[in-house]
PyMOL Python script that loads the backbone (N, CA, C, O; Angstrom):
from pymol import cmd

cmd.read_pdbstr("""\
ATOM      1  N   UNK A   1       0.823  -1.191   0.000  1.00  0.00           N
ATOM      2  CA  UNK A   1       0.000   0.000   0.000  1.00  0.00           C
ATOM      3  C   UNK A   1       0.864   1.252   0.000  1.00  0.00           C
ATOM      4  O   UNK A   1       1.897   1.388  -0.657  1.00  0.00           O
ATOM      5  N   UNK A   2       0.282   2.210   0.870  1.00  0.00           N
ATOM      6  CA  UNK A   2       0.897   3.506   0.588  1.00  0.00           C
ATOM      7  C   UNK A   2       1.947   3.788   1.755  1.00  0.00           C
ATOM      8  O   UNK A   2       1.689   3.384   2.889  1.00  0.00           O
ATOM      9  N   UNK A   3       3.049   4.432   1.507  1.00  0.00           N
ATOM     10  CA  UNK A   3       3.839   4.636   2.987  1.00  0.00           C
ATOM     11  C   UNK A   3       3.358   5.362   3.735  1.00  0.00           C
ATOM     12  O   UNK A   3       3.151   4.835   4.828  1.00  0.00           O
ATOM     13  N   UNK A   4       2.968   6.725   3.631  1.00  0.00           N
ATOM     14  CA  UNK A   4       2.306   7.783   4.688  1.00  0.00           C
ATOM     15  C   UNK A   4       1.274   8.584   3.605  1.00  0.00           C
ATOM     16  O   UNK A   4       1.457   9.174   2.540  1.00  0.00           O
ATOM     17  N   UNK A   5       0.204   8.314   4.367  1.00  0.00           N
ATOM     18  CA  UNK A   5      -1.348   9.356   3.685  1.00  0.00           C
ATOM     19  C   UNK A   5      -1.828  10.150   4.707  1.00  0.00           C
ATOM     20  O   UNK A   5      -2.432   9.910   5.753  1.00  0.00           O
ATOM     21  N   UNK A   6      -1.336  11.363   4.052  1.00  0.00           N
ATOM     22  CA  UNK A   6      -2.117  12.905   5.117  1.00  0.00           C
ATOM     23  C   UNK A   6      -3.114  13.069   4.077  1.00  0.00           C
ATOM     24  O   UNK A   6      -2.996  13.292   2.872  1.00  0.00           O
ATOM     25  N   UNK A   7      -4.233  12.890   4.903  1.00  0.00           N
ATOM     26  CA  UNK A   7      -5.290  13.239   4.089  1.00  0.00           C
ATOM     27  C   UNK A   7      -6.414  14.320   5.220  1.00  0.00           C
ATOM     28  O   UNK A   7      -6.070  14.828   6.288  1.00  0.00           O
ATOM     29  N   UNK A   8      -7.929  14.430   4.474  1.00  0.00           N
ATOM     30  CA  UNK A   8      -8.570  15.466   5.272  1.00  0.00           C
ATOM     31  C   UNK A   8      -8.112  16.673   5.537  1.00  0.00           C
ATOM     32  O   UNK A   8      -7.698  17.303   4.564  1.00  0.00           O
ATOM     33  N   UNK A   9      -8.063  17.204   6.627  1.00  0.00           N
ATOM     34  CA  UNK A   9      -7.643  18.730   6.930  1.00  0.00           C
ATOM     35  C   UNK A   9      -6.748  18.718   7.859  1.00  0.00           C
ATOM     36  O   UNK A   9      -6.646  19.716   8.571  1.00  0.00           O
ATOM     37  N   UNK A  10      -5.963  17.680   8.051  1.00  0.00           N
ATOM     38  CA  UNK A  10      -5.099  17.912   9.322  1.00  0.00           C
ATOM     39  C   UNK A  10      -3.387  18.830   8.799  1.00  0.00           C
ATOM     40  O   UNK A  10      -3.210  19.592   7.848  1.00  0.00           O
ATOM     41  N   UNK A  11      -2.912  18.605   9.301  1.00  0.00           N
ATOM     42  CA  UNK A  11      -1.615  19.443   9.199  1.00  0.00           C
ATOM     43  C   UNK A  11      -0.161  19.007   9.814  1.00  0.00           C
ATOM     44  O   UNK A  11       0.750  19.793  10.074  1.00  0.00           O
ATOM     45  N   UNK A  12      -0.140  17.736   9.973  1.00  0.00           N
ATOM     46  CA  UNK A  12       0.802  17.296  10.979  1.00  0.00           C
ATOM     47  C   UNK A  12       2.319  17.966  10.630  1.00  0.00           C
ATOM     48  O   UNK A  12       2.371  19.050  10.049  1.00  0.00           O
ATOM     49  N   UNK A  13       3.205  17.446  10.914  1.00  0.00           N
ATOM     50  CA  UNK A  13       4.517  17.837  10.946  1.00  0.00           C
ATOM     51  C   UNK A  13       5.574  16.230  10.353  1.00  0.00           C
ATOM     52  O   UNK A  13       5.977  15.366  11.132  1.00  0.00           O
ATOM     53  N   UNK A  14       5.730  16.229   9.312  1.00  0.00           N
ATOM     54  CA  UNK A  14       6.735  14.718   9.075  1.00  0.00           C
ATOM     55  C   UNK A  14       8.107  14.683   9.034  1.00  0.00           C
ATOM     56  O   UNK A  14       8.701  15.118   8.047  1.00  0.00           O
ATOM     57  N   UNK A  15       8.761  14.162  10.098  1.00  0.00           N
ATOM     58  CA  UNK A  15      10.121  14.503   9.725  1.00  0.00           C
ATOM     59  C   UNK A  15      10.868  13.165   9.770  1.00  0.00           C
ATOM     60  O   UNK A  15      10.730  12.224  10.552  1.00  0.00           O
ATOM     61  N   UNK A  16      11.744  13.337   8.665  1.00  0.00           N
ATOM     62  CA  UNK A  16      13.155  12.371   8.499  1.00  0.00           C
ATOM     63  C   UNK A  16      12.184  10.966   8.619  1.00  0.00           C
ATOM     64  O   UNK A  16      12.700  10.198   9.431  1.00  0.00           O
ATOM     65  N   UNK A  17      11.139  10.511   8.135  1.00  0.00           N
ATOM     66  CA  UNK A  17      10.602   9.444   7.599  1.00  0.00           C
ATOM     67  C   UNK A  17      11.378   8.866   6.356  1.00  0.00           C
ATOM     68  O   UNK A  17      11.905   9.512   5.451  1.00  0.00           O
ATOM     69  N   UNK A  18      11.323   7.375   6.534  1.00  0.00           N
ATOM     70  CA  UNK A  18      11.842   6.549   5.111  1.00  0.00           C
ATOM     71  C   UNK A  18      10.168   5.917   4.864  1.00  0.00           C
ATOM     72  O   UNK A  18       9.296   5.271   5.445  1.00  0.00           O
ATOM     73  N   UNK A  19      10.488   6.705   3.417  1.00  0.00           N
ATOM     74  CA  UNK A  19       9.349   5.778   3.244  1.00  0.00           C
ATOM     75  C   UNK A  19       9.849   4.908   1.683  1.00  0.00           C
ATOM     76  O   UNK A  19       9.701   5.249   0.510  1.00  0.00           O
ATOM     77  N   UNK A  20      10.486   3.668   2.301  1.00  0.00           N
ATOM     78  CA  UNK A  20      10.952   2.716   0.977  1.00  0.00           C
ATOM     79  C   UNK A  20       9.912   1.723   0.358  1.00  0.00           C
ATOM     80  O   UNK A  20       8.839   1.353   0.835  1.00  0.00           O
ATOM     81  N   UNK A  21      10.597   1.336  -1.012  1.00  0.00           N
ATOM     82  CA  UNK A  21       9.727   0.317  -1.417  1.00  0.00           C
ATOM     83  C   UNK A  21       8.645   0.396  -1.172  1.00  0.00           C
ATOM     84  O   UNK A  21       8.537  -0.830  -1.174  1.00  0.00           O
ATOM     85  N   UNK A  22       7.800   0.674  -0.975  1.00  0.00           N
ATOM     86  CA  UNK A  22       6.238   0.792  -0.889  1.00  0.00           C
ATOM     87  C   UNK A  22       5.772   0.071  -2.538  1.00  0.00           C
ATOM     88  O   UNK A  22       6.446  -0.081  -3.557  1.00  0.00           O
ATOM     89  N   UNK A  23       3.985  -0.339  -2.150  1.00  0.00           N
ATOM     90  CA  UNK A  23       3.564  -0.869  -3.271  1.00  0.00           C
ATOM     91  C   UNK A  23       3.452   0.483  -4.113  1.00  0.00           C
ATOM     92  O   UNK A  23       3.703   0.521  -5.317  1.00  0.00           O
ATOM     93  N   UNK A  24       3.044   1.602  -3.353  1.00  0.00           N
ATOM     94  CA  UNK A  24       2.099   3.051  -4.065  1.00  0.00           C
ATOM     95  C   UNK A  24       2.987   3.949  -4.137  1.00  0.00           C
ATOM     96  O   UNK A  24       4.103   3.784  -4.630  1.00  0.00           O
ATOM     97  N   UNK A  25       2.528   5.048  -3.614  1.00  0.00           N
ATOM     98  CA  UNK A  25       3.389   6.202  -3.032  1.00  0.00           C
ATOM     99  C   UNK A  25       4.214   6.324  -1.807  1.00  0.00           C
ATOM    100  O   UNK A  25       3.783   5.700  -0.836  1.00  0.00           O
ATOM    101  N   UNK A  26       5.210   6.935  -1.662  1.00  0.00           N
ATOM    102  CA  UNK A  26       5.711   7.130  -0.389  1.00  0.00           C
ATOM    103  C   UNK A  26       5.142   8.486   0.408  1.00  0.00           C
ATOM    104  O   UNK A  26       5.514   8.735   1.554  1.00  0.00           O
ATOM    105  N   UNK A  27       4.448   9.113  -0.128  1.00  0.00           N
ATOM    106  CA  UNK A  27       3.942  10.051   1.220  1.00  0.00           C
ATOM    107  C   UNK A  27       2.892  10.656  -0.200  1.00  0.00           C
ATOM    108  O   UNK A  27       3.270  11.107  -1.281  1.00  0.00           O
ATOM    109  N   UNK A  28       1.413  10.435   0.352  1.00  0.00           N
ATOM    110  CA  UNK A  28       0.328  11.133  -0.378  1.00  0.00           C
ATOM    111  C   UNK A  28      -0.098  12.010   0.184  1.00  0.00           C
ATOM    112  O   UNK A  28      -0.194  11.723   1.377  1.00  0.00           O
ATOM    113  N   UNK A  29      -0.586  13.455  -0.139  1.00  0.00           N
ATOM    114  CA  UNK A  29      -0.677  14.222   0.325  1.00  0.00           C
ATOM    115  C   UNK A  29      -2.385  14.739  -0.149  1.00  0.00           C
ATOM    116  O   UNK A  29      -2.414  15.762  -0.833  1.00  0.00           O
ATOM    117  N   UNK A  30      -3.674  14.125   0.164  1.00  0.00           N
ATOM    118  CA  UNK A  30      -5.000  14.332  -0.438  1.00  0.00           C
ATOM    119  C   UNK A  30      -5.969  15.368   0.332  1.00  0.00           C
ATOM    120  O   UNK A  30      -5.874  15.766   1.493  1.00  0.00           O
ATOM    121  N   UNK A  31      -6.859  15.666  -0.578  1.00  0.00           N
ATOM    122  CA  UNK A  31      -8.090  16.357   0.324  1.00  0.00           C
ATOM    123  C   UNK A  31      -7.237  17.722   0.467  1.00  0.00           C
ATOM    124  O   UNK A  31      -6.540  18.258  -0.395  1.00  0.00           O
ATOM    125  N   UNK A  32      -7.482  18.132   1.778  1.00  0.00           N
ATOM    126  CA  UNK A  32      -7.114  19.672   1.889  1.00  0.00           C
ATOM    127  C   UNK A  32      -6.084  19.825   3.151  1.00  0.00           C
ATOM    128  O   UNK A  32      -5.880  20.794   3.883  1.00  0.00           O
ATOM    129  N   UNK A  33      -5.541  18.582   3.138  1.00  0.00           N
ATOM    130  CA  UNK A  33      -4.282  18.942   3.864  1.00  0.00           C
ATOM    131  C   UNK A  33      -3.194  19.356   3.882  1.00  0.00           C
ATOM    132  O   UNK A  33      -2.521  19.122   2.879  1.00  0.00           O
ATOM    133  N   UNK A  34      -2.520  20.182   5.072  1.00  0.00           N
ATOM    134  CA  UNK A  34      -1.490  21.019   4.947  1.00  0.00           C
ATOM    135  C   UNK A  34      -0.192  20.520   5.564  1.00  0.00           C
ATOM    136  O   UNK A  34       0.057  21.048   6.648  1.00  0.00           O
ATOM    137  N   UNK A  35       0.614  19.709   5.170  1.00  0.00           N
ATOM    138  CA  UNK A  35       1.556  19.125   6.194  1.00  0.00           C
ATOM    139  C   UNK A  35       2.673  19.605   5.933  1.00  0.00           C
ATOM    140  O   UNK A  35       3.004  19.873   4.778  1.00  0.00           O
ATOM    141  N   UNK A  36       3.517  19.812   7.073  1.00  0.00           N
ATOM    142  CA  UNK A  36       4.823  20.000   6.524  1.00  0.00           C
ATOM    143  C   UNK A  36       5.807  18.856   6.725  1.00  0.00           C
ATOM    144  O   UNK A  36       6.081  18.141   7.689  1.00  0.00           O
ATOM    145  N   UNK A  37       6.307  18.952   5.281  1.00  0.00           N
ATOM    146  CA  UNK A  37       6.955  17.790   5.424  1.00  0.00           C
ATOM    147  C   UNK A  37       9.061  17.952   5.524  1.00  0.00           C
ATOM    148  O   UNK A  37       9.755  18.283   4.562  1.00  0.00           O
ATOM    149  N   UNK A  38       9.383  17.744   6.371  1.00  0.00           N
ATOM    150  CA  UNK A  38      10.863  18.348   6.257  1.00  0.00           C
ATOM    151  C   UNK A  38      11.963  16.702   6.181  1.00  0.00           C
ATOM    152  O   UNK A  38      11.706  15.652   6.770  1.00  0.00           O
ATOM    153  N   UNK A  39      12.912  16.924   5.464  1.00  0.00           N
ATOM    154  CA  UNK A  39      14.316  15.749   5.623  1.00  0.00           C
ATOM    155  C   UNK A  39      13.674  14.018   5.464  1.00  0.00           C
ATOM    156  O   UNK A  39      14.386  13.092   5.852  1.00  0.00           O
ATOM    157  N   UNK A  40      12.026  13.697   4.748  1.00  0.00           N
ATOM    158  CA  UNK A  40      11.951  12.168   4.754  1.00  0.00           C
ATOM    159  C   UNK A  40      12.531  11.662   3.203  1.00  0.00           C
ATOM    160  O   UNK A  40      12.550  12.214   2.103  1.00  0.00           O
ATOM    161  N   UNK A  41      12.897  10.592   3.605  1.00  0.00           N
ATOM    162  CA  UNK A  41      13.514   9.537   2.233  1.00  0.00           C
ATOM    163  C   UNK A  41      12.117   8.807   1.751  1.00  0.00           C
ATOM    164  O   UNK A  41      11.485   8.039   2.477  1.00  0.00           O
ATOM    165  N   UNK A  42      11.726   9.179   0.371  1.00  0.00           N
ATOM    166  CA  UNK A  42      11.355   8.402  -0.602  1.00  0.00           C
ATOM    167  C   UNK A  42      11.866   7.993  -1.775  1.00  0.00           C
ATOM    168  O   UNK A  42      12.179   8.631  -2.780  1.00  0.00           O
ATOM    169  N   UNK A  43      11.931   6.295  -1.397  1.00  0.00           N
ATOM    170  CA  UNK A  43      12.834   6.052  -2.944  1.00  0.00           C
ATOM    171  C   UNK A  43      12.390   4.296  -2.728  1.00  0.00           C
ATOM    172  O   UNK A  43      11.982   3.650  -1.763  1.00  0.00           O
ATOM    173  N   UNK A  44      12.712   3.960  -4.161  1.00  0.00           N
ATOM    174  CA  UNK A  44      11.774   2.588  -4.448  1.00  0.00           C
ATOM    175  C   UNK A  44      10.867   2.612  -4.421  1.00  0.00           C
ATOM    176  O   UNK A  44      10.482   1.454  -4.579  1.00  0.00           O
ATOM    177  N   UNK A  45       9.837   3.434  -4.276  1.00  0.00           N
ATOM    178  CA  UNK A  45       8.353   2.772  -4.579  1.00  0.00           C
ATOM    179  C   UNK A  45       8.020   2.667  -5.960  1.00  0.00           C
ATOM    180  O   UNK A  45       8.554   3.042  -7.004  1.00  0.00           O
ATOM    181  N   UNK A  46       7.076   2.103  -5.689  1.00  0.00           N
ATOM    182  CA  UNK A  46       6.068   1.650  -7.354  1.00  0.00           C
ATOM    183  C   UNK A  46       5.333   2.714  -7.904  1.00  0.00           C
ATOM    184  O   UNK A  46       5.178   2.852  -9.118  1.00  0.00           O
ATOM    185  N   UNK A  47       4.723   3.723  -6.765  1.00  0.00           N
ATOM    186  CA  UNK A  47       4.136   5.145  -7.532  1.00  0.00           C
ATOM    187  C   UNK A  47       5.123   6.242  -7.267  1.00  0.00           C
ATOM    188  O   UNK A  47       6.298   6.114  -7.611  1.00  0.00           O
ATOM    189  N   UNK A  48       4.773   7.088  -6.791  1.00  0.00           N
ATOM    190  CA  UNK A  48       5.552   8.498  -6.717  1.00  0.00           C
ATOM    191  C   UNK A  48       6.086   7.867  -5.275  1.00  0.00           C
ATOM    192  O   UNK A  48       5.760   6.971  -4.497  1.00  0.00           O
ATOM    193  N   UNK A  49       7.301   9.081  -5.424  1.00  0.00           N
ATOM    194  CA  UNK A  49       7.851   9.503  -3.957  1.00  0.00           C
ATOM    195  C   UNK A  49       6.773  10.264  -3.229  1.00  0.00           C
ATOM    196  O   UNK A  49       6.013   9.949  -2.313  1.00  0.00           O
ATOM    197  N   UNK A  50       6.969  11.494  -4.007  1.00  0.00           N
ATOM    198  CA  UNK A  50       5.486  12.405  -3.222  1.00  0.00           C
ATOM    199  C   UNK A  50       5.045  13.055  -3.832  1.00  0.00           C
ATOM    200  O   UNK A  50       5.429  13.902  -4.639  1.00  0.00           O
ATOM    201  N   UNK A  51       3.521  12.457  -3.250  1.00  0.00           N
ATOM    202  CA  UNK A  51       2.674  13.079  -4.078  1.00  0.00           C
ATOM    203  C   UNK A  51       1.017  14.098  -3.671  1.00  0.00           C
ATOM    204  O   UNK A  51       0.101  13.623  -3.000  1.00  0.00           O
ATOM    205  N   UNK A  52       1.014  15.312  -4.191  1.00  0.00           N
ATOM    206  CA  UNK A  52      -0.362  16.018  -3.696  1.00  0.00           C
ATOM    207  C   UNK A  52      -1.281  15.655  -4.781  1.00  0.00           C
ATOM    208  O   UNK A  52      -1.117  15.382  -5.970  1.00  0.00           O
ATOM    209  N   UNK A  53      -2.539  15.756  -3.821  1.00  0.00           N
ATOM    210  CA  UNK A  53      -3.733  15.324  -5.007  1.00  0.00           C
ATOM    211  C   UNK A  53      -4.603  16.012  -4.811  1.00  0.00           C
ATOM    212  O   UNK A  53      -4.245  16.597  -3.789  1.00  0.00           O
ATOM    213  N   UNK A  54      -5.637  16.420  -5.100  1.00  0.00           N
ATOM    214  CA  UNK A  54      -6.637  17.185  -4.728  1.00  0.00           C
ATOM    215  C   UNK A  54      -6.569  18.892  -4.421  1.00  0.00           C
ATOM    216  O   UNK A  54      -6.238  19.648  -5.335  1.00  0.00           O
ATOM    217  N   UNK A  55      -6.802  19.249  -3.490  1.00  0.00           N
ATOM    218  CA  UNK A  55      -6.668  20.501  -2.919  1.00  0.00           C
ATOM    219  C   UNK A  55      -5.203  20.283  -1.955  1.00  0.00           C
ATOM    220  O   UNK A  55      -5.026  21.108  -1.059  1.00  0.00           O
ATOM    221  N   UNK A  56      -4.160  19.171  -2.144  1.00  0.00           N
ATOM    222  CA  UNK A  56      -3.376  19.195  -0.703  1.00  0.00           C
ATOM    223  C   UNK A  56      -2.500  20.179  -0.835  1.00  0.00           C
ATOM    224  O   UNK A  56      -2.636  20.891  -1.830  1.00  0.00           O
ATOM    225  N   UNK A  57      -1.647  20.407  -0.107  1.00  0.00           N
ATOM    226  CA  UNK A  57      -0.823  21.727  -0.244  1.00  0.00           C
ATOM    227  C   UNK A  57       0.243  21.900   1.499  1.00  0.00           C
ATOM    228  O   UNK A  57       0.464  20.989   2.297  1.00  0.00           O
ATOM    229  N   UNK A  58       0.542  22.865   1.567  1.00  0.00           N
ATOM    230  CA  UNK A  58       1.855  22.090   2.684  1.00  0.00           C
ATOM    231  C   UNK A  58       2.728  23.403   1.939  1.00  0.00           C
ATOM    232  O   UNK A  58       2.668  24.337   1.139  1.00  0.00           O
ATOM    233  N   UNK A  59       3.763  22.475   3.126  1.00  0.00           N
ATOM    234  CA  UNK A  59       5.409  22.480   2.461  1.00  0.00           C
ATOM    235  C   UNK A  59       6.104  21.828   2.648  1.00  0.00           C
ATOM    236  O   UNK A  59       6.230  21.437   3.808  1.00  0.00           O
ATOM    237  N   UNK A  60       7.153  21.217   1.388  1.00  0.00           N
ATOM    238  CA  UNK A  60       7.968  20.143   1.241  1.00  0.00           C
ATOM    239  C   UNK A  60       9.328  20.811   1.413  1.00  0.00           C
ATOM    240  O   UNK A  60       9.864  21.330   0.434  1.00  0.00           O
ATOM    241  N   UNK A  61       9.895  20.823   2.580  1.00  0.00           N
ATOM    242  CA  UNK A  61      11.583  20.860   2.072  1.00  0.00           C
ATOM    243  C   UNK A  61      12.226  19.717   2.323  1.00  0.00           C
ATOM    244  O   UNK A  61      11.733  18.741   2.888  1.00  0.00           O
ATOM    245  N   UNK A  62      13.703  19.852   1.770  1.00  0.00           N
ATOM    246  CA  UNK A  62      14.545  19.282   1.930  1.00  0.00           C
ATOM    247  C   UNK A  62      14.310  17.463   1.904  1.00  0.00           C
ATOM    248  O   UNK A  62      15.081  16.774   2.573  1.00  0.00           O
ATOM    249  N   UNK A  63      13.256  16.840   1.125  1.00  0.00           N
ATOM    250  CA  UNK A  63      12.772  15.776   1.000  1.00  0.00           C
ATOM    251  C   UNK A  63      13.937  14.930  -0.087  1.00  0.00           C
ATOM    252  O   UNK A  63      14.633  15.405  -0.984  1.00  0.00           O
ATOM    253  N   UNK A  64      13.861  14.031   0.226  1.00  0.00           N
ATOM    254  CA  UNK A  64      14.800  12.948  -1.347  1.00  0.00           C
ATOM    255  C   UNK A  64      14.045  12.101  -1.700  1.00  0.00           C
ATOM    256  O   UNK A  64      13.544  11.296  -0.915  1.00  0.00           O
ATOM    257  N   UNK A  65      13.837  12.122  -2.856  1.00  0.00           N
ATOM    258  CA  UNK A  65      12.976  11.311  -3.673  1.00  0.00           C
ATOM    259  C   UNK A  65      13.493  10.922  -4.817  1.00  0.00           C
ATOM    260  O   UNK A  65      13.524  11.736  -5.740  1.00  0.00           O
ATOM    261  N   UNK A  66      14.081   9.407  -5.026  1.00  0.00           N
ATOM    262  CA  UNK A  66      14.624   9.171  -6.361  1.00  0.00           C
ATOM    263  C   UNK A  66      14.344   7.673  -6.768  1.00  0.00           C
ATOM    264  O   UNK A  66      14.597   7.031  -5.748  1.00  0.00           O
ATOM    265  N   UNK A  67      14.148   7.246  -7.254  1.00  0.00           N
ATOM    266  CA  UNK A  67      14.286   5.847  -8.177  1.00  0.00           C
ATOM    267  C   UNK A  67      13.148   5.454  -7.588  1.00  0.00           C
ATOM    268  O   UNK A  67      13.191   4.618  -6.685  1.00  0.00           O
ATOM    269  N   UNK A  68      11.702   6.123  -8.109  1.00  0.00           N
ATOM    270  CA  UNK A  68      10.876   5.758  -7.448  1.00  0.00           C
ATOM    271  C   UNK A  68       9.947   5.446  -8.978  1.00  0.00           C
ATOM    272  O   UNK A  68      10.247   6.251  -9.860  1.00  0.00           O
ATOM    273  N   UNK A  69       9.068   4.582  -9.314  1.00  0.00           N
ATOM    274  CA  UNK A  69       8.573   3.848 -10.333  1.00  0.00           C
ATOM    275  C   UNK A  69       7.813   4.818 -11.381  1.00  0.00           C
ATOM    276  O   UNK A  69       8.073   4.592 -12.563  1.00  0.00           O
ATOM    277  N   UNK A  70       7.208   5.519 -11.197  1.00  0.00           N
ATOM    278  CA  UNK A  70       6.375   6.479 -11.731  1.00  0.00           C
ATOM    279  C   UNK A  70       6.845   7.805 -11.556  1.00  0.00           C
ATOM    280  O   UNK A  70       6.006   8.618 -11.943  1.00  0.00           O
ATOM    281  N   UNK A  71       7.727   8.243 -11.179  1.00  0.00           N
ATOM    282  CA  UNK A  71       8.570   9.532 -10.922  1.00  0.00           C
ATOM    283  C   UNK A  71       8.582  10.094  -9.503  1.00  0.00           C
ATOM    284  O   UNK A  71       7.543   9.947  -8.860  1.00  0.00           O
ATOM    285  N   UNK A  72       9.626  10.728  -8.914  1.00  0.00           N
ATOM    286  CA  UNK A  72       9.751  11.326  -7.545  1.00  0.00           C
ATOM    287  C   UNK A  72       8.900  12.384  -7.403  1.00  0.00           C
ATOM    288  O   UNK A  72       9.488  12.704  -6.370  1.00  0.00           O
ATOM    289  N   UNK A  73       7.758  13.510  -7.529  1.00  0.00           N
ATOM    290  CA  UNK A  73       7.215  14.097  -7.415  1.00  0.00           C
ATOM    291  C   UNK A  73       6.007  14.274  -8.250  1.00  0.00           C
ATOM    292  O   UNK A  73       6.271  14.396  -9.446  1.00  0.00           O
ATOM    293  N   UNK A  74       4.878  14.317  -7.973  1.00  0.00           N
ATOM    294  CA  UNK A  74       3.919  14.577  -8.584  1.00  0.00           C
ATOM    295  C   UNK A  74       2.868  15.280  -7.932  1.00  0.00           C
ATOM    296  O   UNK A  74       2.370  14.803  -6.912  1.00  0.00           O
ATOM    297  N   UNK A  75       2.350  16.706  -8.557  1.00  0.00           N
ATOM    298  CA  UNK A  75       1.497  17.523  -8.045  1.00  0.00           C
ATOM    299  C   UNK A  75       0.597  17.792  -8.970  1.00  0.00           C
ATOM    300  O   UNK A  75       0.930  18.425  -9.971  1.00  0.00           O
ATOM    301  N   UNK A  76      -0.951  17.266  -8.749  1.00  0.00           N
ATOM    302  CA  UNK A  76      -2.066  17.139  -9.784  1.00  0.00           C
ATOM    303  C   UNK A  76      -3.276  17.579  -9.184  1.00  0.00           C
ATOM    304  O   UNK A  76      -3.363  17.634  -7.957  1.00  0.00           O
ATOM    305  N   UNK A  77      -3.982  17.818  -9.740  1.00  0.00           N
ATOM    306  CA  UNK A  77      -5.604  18.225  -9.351  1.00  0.00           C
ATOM    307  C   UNK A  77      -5.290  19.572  -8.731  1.00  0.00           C
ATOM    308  O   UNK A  77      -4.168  20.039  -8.925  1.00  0.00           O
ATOM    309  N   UNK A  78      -6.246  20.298  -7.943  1.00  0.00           N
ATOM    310  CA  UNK A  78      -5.836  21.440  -7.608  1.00  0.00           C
ATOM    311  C   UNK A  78      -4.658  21.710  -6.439  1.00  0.00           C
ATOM    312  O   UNK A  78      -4.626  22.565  -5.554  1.00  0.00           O
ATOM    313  N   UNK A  79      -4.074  21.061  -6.646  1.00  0.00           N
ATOM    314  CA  UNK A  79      -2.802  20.831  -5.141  1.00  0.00           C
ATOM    315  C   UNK A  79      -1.954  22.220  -5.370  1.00  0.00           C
ATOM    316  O   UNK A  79      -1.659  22.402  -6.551  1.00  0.00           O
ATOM    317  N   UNK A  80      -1.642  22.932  -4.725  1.00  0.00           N
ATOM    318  CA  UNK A  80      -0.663  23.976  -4.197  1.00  0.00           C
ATOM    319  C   UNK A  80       0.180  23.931  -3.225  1.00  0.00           C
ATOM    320  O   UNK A  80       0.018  24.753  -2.323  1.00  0.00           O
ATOM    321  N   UNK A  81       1.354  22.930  -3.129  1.00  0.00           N
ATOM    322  CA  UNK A  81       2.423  23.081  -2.142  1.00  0.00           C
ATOM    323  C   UNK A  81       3.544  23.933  -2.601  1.00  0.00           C
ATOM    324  O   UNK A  81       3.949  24.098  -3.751  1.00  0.00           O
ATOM    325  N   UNK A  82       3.959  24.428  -1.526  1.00  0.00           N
ATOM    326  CA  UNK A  82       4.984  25.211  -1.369  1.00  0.00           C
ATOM    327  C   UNK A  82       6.565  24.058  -1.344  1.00  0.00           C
ATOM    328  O   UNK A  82       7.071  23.567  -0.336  1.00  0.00           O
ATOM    329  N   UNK A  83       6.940  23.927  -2.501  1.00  0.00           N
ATOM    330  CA  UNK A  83       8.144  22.191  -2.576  1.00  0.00           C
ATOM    331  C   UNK A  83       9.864  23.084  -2.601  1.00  0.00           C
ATOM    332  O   UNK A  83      10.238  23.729  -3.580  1.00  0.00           O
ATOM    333  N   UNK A  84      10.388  22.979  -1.797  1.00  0.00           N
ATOM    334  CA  UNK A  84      11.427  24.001  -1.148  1.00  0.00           C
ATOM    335  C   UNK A  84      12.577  22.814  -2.227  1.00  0.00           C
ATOM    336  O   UNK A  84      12.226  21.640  -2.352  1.00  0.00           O
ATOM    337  N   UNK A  85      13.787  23.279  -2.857  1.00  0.00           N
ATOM    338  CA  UNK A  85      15.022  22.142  -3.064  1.00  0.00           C
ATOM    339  C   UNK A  85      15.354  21.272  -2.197  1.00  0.00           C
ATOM    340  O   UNK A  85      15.005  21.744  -1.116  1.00  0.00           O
ATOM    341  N   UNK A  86      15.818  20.292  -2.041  1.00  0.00           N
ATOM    342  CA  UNK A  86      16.859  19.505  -1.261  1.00  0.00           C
ATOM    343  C   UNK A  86      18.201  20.068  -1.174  1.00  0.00           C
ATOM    344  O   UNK A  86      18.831  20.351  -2.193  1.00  0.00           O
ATOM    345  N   UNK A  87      18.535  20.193  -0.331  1.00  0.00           N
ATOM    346  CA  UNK A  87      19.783  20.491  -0.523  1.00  0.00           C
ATOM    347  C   UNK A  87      21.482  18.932  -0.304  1.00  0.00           C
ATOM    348  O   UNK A  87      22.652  19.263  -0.496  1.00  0.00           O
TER     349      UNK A  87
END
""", "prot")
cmd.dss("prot")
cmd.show_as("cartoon", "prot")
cmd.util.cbc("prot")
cmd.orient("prot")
């Protein structure tokens, strides 16, 4: 399944999560939530590293996302995050 789903309206705080190999995504971001997400590893999964869908929106820094099946980032439907570089 999916590694981490913020969904609804919450807003949590994610930090320095691995989210590997997964069947889906490594961190979905749906509905109208605002999370911030700082320093987690997505890599190997089968869908995105990370991904907003809907209205989600946030801010992404400093995240790694690579060799992930369907591409490391994806922002679709009306999603507006604020996605900072990695450094």
């Amino acid at each position: 399944g999916q590694g981490i789903v913020v969904t609804g309206e919450s807003r949590p705080l994610l930090e320095r999560n691995f989210c590997l190999g997964n069947d889906r995504d490594g961190i979905l971001v749906q509905g109208q939530a605002t999370p911030s997400l700082e320093g987690n590893r997505c890599e190997g999964n089968q869908g995105f590293g990370l991904r907003f869908s809907q209205e989600g929106g946030g801010q992404a820094r400093g995240n790694r996302c690579s060799g992930n099946d369907r591409g490391d980032l994806r922002v679709e439907d009306q999603a507006k995050p604020k996605i900072e570089k990695s450094h």
